[in-house]
N, C-alpha and C positions, 0 to 999 in steps of 0.2 A: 250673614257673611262675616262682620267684624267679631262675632263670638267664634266662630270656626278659629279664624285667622290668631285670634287672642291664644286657645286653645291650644291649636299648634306650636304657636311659639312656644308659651309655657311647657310642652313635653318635652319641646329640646331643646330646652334652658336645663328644664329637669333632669334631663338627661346626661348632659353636660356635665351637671354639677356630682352628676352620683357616682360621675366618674376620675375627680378628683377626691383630695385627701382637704378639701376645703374645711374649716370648723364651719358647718352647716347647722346650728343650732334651730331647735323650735320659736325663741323671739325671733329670730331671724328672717325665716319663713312666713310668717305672722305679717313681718311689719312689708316684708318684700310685697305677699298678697297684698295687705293693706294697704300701700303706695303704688302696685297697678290698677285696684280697683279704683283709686280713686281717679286715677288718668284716664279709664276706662269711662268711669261716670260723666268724668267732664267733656269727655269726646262726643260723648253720646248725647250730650243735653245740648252739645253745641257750644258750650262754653269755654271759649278760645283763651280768656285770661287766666280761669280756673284749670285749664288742662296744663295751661304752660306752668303755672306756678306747683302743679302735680309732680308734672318733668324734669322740673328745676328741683325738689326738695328729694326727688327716687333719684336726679343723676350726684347729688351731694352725699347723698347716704351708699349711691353704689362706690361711690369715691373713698368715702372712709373705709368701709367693709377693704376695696383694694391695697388699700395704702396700709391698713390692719395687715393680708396676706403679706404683700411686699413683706413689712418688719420682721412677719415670721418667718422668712423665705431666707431672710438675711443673717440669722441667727446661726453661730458657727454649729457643727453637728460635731459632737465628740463620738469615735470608737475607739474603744480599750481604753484601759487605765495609761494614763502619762507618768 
């Protein structure tokens, strides 16, 4: 059931994202997997300190990756020559 559930999420996370202009890079991806699996593993072992400090270091890194967007969001957009 929690692999189902995982699964799901992640298509329409995926989904989400394929439908922005996001820099969606390959480390990115990588580290993204690598920071669910590991909240994954520690759910599953039951280990309540290892999931939280999981959660804590994927909701810090989702925080950068936003606050990266935001900067580029804010960046004037020139058309035509001045």
């Amino acid at each position: 059931m929690f692999r189902v559930l995982t699964e799901m999420i992640f298509g329409v996370l995926w989904k989400q994202r394929g439908s922005t202009d996001e820099p969606l890079t390959p480390e990115l991806i990588i580290r993204a997997a690598q920071e669910h699996r590991a909240i994954i593993d520690a759910v599953v072992a039951r280990d309540s300190e290892r999931a939280r400090q999981a959660m804590i270091r994927h909701l810090e890194s989702t925080h950068e990756h936003i606050t990266m967007l935001q900067s580029l969001l804010q960046k004037p957009v020139r058309v035509g020559a001045e």
